[in-house]
C-alpha positions as CSV (number, residue, x, y, z in Angstrom):
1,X,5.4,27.5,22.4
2,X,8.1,25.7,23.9
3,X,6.0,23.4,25.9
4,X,3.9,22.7,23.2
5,X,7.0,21.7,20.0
6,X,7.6,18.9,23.1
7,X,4.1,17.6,23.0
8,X,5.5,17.2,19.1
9,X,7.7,15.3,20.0
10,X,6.5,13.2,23.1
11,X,2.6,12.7,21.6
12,X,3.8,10.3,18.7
13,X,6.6,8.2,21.1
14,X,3.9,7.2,23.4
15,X,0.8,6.8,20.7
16,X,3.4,3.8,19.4
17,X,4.5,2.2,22.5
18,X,0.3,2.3,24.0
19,X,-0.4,0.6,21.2
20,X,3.0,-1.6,21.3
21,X,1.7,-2.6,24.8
22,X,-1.9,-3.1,23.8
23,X,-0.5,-5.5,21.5
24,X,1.3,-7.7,24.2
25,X,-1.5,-7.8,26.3
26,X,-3.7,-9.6,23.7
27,X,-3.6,-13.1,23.8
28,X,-2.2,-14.5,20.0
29,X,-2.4,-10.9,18.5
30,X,1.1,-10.6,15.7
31,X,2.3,-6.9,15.0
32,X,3.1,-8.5,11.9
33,X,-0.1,-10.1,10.5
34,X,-2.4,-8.2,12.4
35,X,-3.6,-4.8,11.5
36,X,-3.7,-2.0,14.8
37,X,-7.1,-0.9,14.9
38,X,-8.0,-4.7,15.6
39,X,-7.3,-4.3,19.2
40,X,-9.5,-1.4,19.1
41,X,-12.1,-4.3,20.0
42,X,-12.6,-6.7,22.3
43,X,-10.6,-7.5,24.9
44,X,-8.1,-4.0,26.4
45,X,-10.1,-2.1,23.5
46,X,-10.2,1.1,25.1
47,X,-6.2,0.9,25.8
48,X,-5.8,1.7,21.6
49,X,-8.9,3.7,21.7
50,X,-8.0,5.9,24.0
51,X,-4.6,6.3,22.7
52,X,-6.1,7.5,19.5
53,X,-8.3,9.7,21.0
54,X,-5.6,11.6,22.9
55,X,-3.1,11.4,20.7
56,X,-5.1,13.3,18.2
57,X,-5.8,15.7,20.2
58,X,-2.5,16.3,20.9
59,X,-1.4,16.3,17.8
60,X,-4.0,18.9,17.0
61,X,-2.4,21.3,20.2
62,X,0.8,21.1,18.3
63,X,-0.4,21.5,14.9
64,X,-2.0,24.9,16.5
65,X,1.5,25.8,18.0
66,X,3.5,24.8,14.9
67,X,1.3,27.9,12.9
68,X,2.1,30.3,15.4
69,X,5.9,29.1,15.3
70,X,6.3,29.4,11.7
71,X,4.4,32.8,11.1
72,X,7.8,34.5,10.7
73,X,9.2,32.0,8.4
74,X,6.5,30.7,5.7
75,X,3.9,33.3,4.4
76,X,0.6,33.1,5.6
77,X,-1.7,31.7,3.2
78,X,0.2,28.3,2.3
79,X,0.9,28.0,6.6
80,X,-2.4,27.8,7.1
81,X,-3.6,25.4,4.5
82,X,-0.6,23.5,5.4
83,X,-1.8,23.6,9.2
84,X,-5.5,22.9,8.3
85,X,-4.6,19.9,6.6
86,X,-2.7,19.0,10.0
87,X,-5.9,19.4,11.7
88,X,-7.8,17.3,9.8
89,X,-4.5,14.4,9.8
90,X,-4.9,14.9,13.1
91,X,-9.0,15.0,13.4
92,X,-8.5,11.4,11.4
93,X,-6.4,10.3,14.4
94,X,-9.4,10.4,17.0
95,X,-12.0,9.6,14.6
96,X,-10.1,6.2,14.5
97,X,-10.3,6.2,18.2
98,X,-14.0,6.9,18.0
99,X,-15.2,4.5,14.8
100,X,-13.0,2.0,15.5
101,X,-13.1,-1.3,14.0
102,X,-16.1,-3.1,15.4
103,X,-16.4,-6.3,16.3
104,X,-18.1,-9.2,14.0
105,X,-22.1,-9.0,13.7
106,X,-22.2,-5.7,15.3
107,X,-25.1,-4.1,14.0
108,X,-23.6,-0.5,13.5
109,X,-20.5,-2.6,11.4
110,X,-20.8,-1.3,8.5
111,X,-21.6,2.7,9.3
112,X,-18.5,2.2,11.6
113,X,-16.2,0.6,8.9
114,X,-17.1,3.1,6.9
115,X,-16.4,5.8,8.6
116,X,-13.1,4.2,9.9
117,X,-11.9,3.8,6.2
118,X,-12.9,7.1,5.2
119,X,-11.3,8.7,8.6
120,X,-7.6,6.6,7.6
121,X,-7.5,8.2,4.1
122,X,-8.1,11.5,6.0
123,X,-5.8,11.3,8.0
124,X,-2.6,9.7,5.8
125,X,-3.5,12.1,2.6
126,X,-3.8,15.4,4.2
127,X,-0.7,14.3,6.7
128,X,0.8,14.1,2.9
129,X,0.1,17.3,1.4
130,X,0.7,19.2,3.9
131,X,4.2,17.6,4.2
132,X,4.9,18.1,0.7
133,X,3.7,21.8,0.9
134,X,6.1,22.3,4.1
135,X,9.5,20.4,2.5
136,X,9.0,22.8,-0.8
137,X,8.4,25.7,1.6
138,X,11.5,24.5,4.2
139,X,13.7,23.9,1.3
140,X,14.0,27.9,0.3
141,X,14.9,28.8,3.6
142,X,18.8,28.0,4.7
143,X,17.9,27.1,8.2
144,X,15.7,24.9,7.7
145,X,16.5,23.2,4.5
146,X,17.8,19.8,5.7
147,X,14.1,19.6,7.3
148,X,12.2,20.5,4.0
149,X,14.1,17.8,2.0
150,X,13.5,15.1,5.1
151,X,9.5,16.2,4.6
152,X,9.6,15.5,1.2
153,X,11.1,12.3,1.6
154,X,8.9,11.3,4.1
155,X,5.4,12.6,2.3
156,X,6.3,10.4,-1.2
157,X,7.4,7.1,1.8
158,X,4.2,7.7,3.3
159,X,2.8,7.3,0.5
160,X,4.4,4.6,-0.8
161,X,3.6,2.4,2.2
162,X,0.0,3.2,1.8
163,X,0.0,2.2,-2.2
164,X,2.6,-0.7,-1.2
165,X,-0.3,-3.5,0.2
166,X,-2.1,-3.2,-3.4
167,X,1.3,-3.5,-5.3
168,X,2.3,-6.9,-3.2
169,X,0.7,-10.2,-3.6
170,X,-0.7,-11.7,-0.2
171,X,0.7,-8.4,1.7
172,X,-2.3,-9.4,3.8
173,X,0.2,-11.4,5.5
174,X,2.6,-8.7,6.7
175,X,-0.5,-6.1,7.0
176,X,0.4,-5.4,9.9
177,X,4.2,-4.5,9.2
178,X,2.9,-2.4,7.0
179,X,0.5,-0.7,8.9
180,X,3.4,0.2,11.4
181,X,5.5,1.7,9.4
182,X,3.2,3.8,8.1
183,X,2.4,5.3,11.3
184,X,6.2,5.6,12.4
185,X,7.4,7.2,9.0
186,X,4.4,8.9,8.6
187,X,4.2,11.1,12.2
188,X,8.0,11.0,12.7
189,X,8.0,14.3,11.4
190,X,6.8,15.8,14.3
191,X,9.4,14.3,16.8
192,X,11.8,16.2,14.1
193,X,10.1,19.3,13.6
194,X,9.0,19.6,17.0
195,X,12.9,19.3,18.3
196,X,13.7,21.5,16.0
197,X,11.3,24.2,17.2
198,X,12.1,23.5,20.7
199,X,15.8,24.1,20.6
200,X,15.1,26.8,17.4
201,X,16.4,30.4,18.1
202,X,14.2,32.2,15.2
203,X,17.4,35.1,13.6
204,X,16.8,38.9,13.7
205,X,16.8,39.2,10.2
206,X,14.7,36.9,8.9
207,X,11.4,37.9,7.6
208,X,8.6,36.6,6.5
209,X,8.7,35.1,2.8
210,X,7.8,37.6,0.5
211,X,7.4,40.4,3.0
């Protein structure tokens, strides 16, 4: 279980610095202006791909290993909906990977944008829930109250960021920006909860809520 909070915390460090790299490696591609899934295709396009791919995967080993952490702490019903909704942030992650953005006149464009877009809102809105459901759960337990408030805060700046480009004339521009901090506010809660299971020492007393 061990092993696995560190994959928590190592899975979302290297997703960003592949696709950092990926980034330098294509000729006149901005972080900035440029959203991340465009170097999905063309030239290195298997670099982000793959990076996807595995790191949802990953994510998905850890989201297993995060239920079976937590048993003693949140009751059962509302961990596993919390940890289902995980799986399917997660499952979004290497569907990106898979339907990535394809490349101009691509006859298969439109099935694959379409199932890009539909994989992203899977991915950011279940990540959000079941944030939101953890930080209310987290906050009712003393040991783990500074990391339900941090959830909480980062489920409504998750969403923020993703209602943010709509609110913000031309944030076409900085699209990229934005993207980027979506994806580093958004999983950062699994370097912190994933440290915090790795050094956690679970207490004698504590039960399960309402046991």
């Amino acid at each position: 279980m061990r092993l696995i909070a560190l994959l928590g915390v190592v899975s979302p460090i290297l997703c960003v610095l592949v696709f950092t790299l990926a980034g330098f490696l294509r000729p006149d591609y901005s972080p900035i202006h440029s959203a991340i899934s465009a170097l999905g295709v063309g030239q290195n396009g298997w670099i982000l791909n793959t990076d996807l791919i595995v790191s949802g995967l990953l994510f998905i080993v850890f989201a297993i290993g995060f239920y079976w952490s937590m048993r003693p702490i949140i009751s059962r019903g509302w961990l596993l909906a919390s940890t289902i909704l995980l799986v399917l942030s997660a499952a979004g992650v290497v569907n990106e990977g898979i339907f990535h953005q394809p490349a101009h006149g691509e006859p298969s464009a439109h099935l694959h944008m379409m199932l890009h877009g539909i994989g992203l809102a899977v991915l950011f809105y279940s990540l959000i829930i079941a944030l939101l459901i953890l930080g209310w759960h987290f906050c009712k337990i003393p040991d783990w109250r500074v990391c339900g408030w941090y959830l909480l805060l980062t489920a409504f700046a998750t969403l923020g960021l993703l209602i943010l480009p709509t609110q913000i004339a031309n944030s076409g521009y900085i699209w990229g920006f934005i993207e980027r901090a979506q994806v580093i506010v958004g999983f950062s809660w699994s370097i912190i909860i994933g440290w915090r299971l790795f050094t956690y020492r679970l207490p004698n007393s504590l039960v399960k809520e309402g046991e």
